[in-house]
LOTI-441020 format. One record per residue: z, x, y of N, C-alpha, C in turn. Coordinates in steps of 0.05 Angstrom, whole numbers, padded with zeros to 5 digits, always signed. Layout:
REM LOTI-441020
ZXYZXYZXY/...
END
This chain:
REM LOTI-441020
+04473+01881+02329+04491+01901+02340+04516+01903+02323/+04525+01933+02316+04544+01930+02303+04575+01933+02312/+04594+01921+02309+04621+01919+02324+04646+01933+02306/+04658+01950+02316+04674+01974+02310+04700+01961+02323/+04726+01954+02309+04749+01947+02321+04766+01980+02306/+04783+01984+02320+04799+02013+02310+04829+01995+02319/+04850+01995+02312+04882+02002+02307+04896+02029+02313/+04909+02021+02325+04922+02060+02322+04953+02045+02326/+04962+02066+02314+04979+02062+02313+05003+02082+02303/+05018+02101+02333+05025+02122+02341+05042+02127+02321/+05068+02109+02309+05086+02119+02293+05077+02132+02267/+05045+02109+02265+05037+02117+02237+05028+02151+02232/+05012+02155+02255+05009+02178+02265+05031+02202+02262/+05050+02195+02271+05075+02219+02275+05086+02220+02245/+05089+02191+02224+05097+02190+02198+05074+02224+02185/+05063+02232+02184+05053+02258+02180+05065+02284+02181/+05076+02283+02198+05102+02312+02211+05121+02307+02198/+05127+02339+02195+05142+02348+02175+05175+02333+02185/+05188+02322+02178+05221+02310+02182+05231+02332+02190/+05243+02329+02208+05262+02345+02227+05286+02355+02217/+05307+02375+02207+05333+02366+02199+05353+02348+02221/+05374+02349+02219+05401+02328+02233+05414+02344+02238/+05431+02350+02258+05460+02352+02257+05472+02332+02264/+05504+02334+02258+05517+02326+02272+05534+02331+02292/+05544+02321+02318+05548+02324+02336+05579+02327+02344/+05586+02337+02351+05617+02322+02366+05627+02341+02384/+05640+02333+02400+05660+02335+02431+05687+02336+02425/+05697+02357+02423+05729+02359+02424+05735+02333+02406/+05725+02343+02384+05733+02329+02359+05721+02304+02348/+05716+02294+02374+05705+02262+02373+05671+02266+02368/+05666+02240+02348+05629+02249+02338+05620+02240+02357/+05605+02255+02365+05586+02237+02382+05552+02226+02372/+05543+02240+02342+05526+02224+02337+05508+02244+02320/+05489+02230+02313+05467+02248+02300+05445+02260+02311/+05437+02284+02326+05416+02296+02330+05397+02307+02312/+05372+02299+02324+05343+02319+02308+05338+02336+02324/+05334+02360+02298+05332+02374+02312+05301+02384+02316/+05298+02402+02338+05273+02408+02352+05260+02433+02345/+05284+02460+02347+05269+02485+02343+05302+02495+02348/+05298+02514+02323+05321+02532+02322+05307+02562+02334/+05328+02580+02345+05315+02602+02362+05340+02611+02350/+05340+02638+02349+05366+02661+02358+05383+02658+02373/+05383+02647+02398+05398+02647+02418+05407+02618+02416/+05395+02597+02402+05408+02578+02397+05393+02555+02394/+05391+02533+02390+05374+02507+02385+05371+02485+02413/+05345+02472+02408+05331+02454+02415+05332+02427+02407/+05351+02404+02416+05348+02380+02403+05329+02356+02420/+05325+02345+02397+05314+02314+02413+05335+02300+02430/+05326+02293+02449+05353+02264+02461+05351+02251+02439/+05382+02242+02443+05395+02221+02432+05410+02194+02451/+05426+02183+02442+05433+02168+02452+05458+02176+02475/+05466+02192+02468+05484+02207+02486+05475+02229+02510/+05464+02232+02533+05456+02258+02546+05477+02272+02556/+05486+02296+02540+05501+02317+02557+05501+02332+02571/+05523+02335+02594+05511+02348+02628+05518+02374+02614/+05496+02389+02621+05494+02421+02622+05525+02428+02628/+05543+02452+02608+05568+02455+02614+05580+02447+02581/+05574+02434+02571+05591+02416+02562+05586+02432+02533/+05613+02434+02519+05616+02446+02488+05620+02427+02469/+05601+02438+02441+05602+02415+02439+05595+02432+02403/+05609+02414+02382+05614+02421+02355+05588+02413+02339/+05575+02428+02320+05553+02421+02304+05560+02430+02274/+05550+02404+02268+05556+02404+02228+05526+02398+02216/+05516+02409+02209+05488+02407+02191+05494+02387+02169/+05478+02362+02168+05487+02340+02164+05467+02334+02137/+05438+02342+02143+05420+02340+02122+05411+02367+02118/+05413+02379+02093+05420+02404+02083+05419+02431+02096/+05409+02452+02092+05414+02473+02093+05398+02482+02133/+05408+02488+02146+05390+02497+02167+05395+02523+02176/+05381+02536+02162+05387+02572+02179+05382+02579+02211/+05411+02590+02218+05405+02601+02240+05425+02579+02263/+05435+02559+02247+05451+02540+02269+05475+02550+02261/+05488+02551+02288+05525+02560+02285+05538+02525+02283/+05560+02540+02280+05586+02517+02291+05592+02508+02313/+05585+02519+02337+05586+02504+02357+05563+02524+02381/+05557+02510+02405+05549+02508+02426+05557+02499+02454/+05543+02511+02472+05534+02507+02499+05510+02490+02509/+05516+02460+02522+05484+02459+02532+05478+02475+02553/+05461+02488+02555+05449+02500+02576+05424+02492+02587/+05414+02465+02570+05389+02450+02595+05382+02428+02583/+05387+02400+02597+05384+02380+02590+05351+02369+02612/+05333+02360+02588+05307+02363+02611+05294+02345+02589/+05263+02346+02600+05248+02326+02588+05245+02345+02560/+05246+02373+02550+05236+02371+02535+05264+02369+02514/+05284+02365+02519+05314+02362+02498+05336+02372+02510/+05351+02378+02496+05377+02387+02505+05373+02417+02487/+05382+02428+02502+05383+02464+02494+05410+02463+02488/+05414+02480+02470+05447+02488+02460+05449+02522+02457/+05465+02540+02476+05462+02571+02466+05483+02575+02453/+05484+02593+02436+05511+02600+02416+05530+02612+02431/
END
């Protein structure tokens, strides 16, 4: 009988996808950190959580940190903090 052991191993998996750009973050001046980002739209971007969760409401300053990202402004609105990220509208 022949015996089949398999490994998986999820990060290695995700190492395949394409790198996300960064911004950076900040609150009335103060950084609050580095976001990846998720999906840029017209109306505004999609980030991954980070270490920080901001309550819907909250304004908040963006600097494109790792090069060029079309379509992100200077600042934002969250408008929905949920499982799938934090929404930012221009």
């Amino acid at each position: 009988m022949m015996s089949e052991n398999y490994v998986v191993d999820w990060q290695v998996a995700d190492a395949c996808k394409p790198v996300a750009s960064f911004i950076a973050v900040s609150m009335q001046g103060r950084k609050a950190g580095l976001y990846r980002i998720k999906q840029v739209m017209q109306e505004g971007v999609l980030l991954f959580h980070g270490a920080i969760s901001f309550p819907v409401g909250t304004r908040l300053e963006i600097e494109v940190s790792h090069g060029i990202v079309p379509g992100v402004r200077p600042s934002g609105r969250v408008v929905a903090n949920d499982q799938r990220g934090v929404s930012l509208a221009w």
